[in-house]
N, C-alpha and C positions, 0 to 999 in steps of 0.2 A: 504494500500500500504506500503512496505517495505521501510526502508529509504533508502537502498542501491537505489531499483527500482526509485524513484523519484530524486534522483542525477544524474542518467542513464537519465530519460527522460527532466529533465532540459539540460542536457548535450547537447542533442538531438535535444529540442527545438532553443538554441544557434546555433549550427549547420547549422540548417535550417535557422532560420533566420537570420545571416550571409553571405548563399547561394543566399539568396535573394537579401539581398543590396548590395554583390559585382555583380549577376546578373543585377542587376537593373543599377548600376554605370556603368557596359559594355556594358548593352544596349545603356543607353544616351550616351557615348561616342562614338559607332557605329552609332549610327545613327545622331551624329553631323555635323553637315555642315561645310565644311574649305573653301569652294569658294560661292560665289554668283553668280548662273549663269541667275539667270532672271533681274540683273542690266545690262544696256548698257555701252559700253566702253563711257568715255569723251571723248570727241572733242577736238584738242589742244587746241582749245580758251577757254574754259571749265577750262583744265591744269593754262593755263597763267592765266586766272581769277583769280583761287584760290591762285596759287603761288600768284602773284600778292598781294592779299590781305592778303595774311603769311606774306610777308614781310612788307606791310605798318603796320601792326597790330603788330606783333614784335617787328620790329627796327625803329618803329614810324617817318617814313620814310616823309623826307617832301615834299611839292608838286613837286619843283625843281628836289630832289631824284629818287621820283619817275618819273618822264619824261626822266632824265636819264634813268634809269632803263629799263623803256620801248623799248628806244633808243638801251640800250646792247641787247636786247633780240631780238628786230630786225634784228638788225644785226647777233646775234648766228644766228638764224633762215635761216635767208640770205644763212652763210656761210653752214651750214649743205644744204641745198638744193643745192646747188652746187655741195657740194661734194658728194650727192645722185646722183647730173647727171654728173659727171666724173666718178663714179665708174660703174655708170649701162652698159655700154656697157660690161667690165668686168664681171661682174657677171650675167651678159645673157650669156656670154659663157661659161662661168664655167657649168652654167642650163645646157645651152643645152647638152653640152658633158657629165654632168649625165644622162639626156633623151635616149641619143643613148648609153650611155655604159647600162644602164638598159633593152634600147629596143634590146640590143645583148642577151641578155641572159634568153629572152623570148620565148615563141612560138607563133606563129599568133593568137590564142584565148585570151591568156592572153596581146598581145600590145595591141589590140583592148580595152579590160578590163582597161587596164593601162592609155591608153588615154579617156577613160570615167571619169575613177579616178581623172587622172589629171585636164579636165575641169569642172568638181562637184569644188575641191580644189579650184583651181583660183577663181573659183565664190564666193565662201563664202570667200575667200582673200576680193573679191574685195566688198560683202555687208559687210565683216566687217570692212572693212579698216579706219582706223581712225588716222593714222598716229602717228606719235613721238610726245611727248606733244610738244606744240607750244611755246618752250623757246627759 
């Protein structure tokens, strides 16, 4: 073999493999995973556990503290549900008045469609629903 030719095919062989581990590198990056979809959501009490134990584990919280603590978070919690049931009436009418502006600009096959759509949705709302973490 000539020496030019064996510089050619070293050349060549770099090349290729090269090709390979930048293939290989865009493979595992394509096919990496950025969500978890077979964990279940937490449960707010789940949320406030952990929280909970961040902060005694932290700012080594004393028992006082913490009952405090427990105390504000009742209370947020309190106040957020409140203000869930003052704003719902609001915002059921806002819904609905998207429903009929949507169901204006349909035909009879697609509202039909549409209201299938819509109660499939609600339902997985309502198995998945787990609320705001429970702070």
């Amino acid at each position: 073999m000539k020496p030019g030719s064996l510089k050619v095919a070293t050349y060549l062989l770099l090349v290729f493999a090269s090709g390979m581990a930048v293939g290989a590198f865009g493979l595992h990056l394509y096919n990496a995973r950025s969500v978890r979809a077979g964990t279940r959501p937490r449960t707010p009490d789940e949320y406030r556990k952990r929280y909970m134990g961040e902060m005694q584990t932290r700012l080594t919280l004393s028992e006082e503290q913490a009952a405090k603590l427990n105390s504000i978070l009742d209370q947020t919690r309190n106040k957020f549900d409140e203000l869930r049931e003052r704003s719902k009436p609001e915002t059921d009418a806002i819904q609905k008045g998207q429903i009929e502006q949507i169901n204006g600009i349909l035909t009879e096959t697609q509202r039909a469609e549409y209201e299938k759509l819509r109660k499939e949705r609600e339902a997985n709302r309502q198995k998945n629903r787990s609320g705001p973490p429970g702070f």
